[in-house]
C-alpha positions in Angstrom: 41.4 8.9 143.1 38.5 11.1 144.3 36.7 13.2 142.1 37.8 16.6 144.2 41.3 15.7 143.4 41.0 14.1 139.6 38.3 17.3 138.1 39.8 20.0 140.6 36.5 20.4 142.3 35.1 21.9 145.3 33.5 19.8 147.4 30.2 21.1 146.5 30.7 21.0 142.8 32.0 17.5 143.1 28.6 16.2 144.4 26.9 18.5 141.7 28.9 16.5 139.7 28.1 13.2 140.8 24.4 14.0 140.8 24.9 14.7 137.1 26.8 11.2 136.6 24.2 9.6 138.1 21.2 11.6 136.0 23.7 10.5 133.1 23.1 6.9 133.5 26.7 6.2 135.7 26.4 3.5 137.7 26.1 4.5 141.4 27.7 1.6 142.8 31.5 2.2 141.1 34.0 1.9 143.8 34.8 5.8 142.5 31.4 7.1 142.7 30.2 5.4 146.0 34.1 6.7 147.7 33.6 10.3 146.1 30.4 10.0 147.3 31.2 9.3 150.9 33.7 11.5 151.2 31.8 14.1 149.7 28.5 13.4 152.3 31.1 13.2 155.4 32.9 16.8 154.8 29.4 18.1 153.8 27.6 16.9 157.1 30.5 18.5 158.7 30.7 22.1 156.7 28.2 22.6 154.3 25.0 20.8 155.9 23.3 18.4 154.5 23.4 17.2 151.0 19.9 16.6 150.0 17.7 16.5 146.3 19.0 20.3 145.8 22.8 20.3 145.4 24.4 22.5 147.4 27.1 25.2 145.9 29.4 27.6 147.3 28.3 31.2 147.8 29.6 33.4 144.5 28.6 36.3 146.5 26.8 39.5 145.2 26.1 39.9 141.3 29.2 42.2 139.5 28.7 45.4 140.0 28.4 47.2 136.2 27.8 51.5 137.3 26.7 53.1 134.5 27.8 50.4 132.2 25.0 48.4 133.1 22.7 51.2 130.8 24.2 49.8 127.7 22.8 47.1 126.0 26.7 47.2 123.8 29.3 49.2 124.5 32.5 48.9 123.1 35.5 51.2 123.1 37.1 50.1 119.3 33.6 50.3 117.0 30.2 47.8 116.4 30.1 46.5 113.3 26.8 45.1 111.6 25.2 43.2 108.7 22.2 44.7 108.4 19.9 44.3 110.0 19.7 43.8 113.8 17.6 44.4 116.6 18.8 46.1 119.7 17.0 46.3 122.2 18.5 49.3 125.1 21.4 51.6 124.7 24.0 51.3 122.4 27.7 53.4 122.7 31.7 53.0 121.7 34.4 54.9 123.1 36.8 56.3 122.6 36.8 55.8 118.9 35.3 58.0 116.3 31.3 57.1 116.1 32.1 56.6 112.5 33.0 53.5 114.0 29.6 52.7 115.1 27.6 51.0 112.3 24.2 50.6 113.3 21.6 52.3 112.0 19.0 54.3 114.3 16.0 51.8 112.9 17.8 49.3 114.4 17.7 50.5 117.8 15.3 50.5 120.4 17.2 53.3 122.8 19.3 55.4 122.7 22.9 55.6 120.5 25.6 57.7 122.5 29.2 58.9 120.2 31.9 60.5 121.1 32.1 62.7 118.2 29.4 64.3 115.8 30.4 61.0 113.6 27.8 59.2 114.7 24.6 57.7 112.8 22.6 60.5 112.1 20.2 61.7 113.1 19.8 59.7 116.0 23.6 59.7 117.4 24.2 61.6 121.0 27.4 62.9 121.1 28.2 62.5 125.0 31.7 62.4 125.5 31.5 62.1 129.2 28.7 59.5 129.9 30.7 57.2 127.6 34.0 58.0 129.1 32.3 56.9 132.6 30.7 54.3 131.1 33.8 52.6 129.8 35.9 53.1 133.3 32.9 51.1 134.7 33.0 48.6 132.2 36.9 47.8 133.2 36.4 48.0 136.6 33.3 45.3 136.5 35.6 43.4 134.4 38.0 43.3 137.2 35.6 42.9 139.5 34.7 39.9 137.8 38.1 38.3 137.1 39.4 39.3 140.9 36.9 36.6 142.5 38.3 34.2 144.2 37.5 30.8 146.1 35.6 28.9 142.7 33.1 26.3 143.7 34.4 24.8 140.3 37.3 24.4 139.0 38.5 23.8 135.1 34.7 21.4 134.4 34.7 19.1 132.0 38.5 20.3 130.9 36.5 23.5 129.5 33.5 21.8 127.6 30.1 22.3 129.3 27.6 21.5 126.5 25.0 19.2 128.0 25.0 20.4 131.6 22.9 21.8 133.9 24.7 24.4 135.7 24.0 25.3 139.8 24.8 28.5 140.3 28.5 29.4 141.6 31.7 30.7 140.4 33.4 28.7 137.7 37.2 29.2 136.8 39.1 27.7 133.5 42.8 28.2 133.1 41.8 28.0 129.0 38.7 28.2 126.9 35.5 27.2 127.2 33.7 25.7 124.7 29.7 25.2 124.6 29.0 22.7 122.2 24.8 21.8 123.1 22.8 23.5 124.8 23.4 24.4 128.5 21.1 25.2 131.5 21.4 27.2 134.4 19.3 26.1 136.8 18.4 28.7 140.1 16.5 31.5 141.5 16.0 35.3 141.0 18.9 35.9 143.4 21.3 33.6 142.1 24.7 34.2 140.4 27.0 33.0 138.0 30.3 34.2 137.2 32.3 32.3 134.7 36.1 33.3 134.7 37.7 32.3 131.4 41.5 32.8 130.8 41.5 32.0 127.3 38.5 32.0 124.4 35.0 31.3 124.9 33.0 30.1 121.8 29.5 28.7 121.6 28.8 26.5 118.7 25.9 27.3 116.7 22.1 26.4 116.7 22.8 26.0 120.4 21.3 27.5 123.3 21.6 28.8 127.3 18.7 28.5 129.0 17.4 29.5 132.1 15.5 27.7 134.8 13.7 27.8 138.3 13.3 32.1 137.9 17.4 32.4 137.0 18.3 36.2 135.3 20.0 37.1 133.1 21.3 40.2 134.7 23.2 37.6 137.7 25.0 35.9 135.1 28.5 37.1 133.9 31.0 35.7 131.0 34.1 37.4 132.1 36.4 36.5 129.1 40.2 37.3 128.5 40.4 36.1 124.6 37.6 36.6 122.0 34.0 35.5 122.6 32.4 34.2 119.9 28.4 32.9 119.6 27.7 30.9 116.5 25.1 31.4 114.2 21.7 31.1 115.2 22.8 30.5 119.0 21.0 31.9 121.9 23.0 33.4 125.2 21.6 34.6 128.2 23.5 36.8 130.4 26.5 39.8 130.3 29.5 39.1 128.6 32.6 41.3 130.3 35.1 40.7 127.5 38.5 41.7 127.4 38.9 41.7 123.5 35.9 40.8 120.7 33.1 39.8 121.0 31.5 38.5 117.6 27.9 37.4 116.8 27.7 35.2 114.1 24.5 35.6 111.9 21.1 35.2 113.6 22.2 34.9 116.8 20.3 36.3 119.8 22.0 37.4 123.3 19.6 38.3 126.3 21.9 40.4 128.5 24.6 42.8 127.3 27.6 42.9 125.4 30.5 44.9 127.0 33.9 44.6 124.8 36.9 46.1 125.4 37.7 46.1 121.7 34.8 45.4 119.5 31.5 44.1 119.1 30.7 42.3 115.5 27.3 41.9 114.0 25.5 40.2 111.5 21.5 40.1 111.8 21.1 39.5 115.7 18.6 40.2 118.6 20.2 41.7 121.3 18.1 42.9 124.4 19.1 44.0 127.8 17.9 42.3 130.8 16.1 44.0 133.5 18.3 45.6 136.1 
């Protein structure tokens, strides 16, 4: 059985695939590699072009638009907890709870900290009921946005385990969770995207890493999660997680990109900095 039938894969992922194999040490010649292989080369000749030492990926299309969301470095709409201390680096805001429910302290941010309420950490706290109230419709609708694309290049990888791969830029679907267990690479350039749709949880294990390769950004790449994100201590992400419930950094992890919850953000001594836009 081909590998576009057995993995659920595009044809274009299933020869990023096979490229892997083969960097992996799978032998070339197996009567399943050398068929996918040739099936793979035939449709690409005849729809794709030609399949050369760059692997070539379906289009994603244009990076998710974020609106005003993409000004927050965090924003959540149920609180930010912390274990003192963190480092954030850009704006910070939650809405529409209380800012009571906001507990990070102005030292630790380098931007601006916007409330709903006069709650907020003093005396730093903006109380900007409308900016956030924008903010947080644009933070839905990019999570839509997001979870609305359609025609993935790939297709439930590795059964939802991608530690140890080197990712081509694409749209990537799981019906479950996704698990990062080593370290991961995305490999592309400036204009690149990524957009990972996960139905269930997503959970990074910790001491881990995402790295980024060729002139790939951080601002092109989006985690758009339905269950609860989690990064494990001492872990390093890169990119915007869209999540539909928590999203909770264990201690000493770092996250270059932003962290947009739809319930709340959790911290515990992290580095979080915004990308550029």
């Amino acid at each position: 059985m081909v590998l576009t039938k057995k993995l659920g894969l595009s044809v274009a992922g299933a020869a990023v695939l096979i490229m892997s194999l083969g960097a992996c040490g799978a032998d070339p010649a197996s009567q399943e590699v050398q068929g996918s292989t040739a099936l793979i080369s035939a449709l690409s000749h005849r729809h794709l072009g030609t399949v050369g030492a760059t692997p070539l990926v379906e289009p994603v299309g244009a990076a998710v638009r974020l609106g005003t969301a993409g000004n927050f470095a965090i924003l959540s709409k149920t609180g930010i907890t912390d274990v003192y201390a963190s480092a954030i680096t850009g704006d910070v805001g939650t809405s529409p709870i209380t800012g009571a429910a906001l507990l990070l302290t102005c030292g630790e941010v380098t931007g601006n900290i916007y409330v709903v309420d006069a709650a907020g950490p003093l005396p730093c706290a903006i109380n900007d009921a409308t900016t956030l109230t924008a903010s947080i419709g644009d933070m839905e609708i990019a999570y839509l946005d997001a979870e609305g694309r359609v025609s993935p290049g790939f297709v439930e990888l590795g059964a939802g385990e991608i530690g140890g791969l080197t990712l081509a830029p694409g749209l990537y679907k799981w019906g479950t969770g996704l698990l990062i267990s080593t370290d991961v690479t995305l490999a592309g350039g400036p204009n690149d995207v990524w957009i990972f749709q996960v139905a269930g949880t997503m959970n990074q294990a910790s001491a881990t890493r995402v790295t980024l390769t060729g002139g790939a950004q951080a601002k092109n790449i989006f985690w758009q999660v339905a269950g609860a994100v989690t990064i494990g201590t001492t872990a390093h992400l890169e990119g915007v997680v869209l999540a539909k419930t928590l999203i909770a950094v264990n201690t000493g992890a770092s996250v270059n990109g932003r962290l947009l919850a739809q319930t709340a953000v959790t911290l515990q001594q992290n580095a979080i900095t915004q990308p550029a836009r």
